[in-house]
N, CA, C and O atoms as a DFTB+ gen file, in Angstrom:
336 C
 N C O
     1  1     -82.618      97.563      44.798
     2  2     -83.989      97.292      45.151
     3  2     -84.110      95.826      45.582
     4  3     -83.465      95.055      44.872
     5  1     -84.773      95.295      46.556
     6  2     -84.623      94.156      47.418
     7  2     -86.158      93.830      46.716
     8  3     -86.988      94.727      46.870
     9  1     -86.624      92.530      45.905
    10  2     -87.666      92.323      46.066
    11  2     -87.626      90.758      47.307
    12  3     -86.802      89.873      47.533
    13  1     -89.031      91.118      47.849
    14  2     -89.822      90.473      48.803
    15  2     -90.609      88.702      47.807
    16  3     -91.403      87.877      48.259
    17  1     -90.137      88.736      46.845
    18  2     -90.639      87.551      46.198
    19  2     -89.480      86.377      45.785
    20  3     -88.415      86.676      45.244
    21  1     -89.838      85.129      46.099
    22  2     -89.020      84.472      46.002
    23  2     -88.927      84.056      44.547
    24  3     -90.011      84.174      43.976
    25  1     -88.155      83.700      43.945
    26  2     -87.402      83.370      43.010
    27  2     -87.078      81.500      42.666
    28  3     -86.385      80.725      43.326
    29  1     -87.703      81.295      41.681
    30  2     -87.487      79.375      41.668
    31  2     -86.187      79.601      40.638
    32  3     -86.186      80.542      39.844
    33  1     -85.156      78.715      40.721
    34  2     -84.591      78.313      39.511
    35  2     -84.667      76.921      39.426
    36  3     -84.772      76.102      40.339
    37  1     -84.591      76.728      38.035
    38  2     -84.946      75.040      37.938
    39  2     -83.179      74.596      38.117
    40  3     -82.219      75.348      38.280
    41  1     -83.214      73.396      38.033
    42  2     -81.872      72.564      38.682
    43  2     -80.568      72.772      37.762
    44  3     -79.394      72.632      38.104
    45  1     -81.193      73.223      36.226
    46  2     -80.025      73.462      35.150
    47  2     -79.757      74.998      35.806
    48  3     -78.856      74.739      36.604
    49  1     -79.940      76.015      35.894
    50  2     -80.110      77.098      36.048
    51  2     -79.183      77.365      37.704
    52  3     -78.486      78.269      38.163
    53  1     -79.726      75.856      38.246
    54  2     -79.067      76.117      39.660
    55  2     -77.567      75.362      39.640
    56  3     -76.623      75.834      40.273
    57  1     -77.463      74.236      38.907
    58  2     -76.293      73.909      38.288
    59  2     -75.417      74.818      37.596
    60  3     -74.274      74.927      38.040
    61  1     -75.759      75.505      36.564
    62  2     -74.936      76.845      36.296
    63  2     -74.219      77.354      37.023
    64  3     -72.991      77.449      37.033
    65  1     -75.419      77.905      38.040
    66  2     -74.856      79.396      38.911
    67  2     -73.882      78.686      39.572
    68  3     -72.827      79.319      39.523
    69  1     -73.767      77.594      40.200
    70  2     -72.421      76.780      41.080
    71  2     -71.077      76.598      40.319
    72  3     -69.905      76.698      40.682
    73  1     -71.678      76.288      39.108
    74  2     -70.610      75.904      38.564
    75  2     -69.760      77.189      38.101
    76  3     -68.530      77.241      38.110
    77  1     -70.634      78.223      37.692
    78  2     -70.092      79.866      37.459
    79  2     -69.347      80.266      38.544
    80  3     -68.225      80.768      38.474
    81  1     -70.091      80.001      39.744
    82  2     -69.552      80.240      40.963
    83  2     -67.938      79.788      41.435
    84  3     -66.998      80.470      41.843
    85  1     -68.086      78.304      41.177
    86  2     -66.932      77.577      41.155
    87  2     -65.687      78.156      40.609
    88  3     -64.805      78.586      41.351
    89  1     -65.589      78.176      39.059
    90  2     -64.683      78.661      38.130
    91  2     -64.270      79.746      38.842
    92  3     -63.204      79.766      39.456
    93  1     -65.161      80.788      38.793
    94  2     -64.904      82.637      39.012
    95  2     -64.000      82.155      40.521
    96  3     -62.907      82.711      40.626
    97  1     -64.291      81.414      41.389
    98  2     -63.067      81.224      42.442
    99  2     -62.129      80.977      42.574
   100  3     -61.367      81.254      43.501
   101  1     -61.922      80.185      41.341
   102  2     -60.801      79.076      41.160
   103  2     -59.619      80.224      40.090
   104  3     -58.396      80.341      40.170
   105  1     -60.608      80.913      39.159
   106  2     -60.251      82.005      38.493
   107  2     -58.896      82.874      39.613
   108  3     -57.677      83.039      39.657
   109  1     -60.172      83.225      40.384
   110  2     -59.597      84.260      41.682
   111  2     -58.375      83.713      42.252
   112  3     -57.247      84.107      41.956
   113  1     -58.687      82.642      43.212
   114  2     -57.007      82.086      43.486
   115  2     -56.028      81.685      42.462
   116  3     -54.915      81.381      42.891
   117  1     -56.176      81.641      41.504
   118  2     -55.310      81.220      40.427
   119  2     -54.323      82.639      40.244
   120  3     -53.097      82.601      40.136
   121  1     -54.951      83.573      40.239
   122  2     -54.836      85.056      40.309
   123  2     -54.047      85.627      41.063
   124  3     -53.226      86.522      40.864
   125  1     -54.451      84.839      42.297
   126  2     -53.971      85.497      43.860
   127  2     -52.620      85.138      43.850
   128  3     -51.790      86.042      43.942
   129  1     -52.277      84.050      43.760
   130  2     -51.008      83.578      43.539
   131  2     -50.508      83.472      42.382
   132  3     -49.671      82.603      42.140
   133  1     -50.977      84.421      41.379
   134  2     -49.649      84.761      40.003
   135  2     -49.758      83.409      39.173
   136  3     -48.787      83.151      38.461
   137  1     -50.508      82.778      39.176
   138  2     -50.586      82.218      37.973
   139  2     -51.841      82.852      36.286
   140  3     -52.873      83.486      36.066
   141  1     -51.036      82.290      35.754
   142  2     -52.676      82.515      34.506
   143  2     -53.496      82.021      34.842
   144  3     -53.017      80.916      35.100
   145  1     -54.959      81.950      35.177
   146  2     -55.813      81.048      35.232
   147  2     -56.399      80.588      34.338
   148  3     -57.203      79.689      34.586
   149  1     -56.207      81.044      32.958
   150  2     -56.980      80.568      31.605
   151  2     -55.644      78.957      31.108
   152  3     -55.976      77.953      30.477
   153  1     -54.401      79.226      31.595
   154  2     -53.253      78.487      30.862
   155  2     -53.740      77.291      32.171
   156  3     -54.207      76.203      31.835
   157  1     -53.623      77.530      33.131
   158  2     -53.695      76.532      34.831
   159  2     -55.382      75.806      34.332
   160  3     -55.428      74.610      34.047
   161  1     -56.471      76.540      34.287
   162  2     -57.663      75.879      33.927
   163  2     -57.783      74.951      32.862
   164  3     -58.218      73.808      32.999
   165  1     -57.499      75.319      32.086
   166  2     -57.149      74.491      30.194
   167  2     -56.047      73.453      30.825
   168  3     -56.270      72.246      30.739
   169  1     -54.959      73.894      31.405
   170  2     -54.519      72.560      31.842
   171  2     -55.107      71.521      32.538
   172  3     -54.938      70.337      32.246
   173  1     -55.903      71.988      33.598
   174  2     -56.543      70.980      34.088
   175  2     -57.268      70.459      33.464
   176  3     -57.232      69.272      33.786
   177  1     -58.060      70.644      32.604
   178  2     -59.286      70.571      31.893
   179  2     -58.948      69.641      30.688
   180  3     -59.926      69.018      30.274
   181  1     -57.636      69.386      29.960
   182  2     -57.384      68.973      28.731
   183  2     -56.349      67.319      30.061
   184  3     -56.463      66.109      29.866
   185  1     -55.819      67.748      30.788
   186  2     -55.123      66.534      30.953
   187  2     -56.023      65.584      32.381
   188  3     -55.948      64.362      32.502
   189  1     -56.736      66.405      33.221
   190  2     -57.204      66.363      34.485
   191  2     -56.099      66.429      35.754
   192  3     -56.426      66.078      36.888
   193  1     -55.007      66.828      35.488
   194  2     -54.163      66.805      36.739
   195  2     -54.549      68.023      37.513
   196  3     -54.552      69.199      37.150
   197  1     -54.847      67.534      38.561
   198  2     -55.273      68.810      39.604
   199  2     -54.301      69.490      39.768
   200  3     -54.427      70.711      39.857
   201  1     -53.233      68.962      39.839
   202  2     -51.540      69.867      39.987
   203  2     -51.741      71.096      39.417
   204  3     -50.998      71.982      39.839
   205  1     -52.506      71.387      38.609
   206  2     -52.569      72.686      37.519
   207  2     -53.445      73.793      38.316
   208  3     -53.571      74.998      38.096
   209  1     -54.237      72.625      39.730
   210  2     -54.691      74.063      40.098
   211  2     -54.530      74.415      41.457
   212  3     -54.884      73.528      42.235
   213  1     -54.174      75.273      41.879
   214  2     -53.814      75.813      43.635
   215  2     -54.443      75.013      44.504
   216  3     -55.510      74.597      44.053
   217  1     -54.085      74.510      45.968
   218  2     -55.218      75.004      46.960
   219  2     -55.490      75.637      47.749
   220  3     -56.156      75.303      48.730
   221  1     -54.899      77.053      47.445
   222  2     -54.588      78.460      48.152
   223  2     -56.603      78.606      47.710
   224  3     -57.229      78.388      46.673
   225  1     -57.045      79.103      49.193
   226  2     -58.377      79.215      48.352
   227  2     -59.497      77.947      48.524
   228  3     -60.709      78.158      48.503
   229  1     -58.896      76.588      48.699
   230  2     -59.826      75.736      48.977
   231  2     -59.691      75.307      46.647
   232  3     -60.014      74.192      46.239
   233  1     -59.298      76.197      45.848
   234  2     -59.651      75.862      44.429
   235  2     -59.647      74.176      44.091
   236  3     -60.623      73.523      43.724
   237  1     -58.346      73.707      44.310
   238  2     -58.359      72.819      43.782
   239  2     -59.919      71.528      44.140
   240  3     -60.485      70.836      43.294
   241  1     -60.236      71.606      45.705
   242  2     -61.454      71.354      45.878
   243  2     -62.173      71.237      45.129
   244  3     -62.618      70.236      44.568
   245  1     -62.524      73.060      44.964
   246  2     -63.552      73.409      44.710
   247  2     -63.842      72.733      43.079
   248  3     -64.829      72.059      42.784
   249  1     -62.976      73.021      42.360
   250  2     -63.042      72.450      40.698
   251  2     -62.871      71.179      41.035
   252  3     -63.099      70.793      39.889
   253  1     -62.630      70.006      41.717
   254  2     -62.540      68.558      41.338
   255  2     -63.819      68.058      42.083
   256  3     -63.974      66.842      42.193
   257  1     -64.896      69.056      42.688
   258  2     -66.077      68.846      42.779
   259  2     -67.212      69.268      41.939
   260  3     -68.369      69.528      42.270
   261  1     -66.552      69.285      40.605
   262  2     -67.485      68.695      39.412
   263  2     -66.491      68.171      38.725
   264  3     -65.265      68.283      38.710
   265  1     -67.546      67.389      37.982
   266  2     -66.807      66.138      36.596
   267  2     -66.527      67.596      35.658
   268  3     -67.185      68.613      35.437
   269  1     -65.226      67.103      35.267
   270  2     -64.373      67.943      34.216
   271  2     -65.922      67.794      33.130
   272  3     -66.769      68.666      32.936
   273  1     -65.877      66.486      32.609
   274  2     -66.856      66.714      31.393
   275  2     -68.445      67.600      31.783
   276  3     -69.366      67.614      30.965
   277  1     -68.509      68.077      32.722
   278  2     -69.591      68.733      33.164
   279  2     -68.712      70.367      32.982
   280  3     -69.064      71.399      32.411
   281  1     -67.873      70.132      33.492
   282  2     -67.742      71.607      32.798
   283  2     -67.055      71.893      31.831
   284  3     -66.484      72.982      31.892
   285  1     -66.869      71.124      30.710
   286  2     -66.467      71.623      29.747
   287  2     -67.911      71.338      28.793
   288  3     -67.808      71.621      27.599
   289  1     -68.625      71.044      29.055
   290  2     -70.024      71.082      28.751
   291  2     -70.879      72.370      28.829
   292  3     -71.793      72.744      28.094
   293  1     -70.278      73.000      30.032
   294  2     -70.872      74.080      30.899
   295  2     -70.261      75.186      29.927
   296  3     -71.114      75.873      29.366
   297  1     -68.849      75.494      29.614
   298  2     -68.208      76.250      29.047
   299  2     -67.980      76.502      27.446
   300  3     -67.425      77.459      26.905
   301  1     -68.679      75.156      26.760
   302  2     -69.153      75.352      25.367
   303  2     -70.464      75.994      25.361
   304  3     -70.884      76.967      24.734
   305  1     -71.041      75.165      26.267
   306  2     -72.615      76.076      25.952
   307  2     -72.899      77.258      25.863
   308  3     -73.674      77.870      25.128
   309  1     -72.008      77.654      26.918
   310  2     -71.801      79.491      27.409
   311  2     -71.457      79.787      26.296
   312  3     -72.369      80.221      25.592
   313  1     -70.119      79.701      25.678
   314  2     -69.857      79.931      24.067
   315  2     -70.793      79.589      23.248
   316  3     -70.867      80.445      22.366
   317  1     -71.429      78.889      23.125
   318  2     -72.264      79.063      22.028
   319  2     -73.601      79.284      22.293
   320  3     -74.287      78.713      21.446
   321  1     -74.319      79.932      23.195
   322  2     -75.173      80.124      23.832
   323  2     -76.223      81.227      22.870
   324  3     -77.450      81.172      22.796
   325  1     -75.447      82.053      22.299
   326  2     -75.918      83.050      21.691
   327  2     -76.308      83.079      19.732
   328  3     -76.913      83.747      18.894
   329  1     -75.674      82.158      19.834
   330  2     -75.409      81.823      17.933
   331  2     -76.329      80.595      17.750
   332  3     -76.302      80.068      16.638
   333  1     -77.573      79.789      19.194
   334  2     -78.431      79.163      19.003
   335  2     -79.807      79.867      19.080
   336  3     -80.839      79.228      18.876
């Protein structure tokens, strides 16, 4: 069903969805080319070497266009999102 009404999200909400967006790609090429993407992401994420992530995909880009501490900010919250 297509609604005809537009839709606001405020800037946290629109920050999310990019950053959801981001990962789930980076996920994907990580994938595409046979790596883990949970072992390749956590690597990047704990040391910052981009080396950990492809740029089959545009990924590595795509993830070093947010601050690591923004998304590991992004990815606790999600975890604990539900137990607040």
């Amino acid at each position: 069903m297509v609604s005809d009404q537009t839709r606001l999200f405020s800037a946290l909400e629109k920050e999310t969805l990019n950053t959801r967006e981001t990962l789930l790609k980076v996920w994907t090429a990580l994938e595409e080319k046979g790596y883990n993407p949970l072992d390749q992401i956590v690597g990047y994420l704990v040391s910052g070497d981009p080396s950990y992530i492809t740029a089959h995909g545009d990924a590595r880009r795509l993830i070093q266009s947010i601050e690591r501490n923004d998304l590991l900010e992004e990815i606790v919250a999600s975890y604990f999102k539900d137990l607040v």
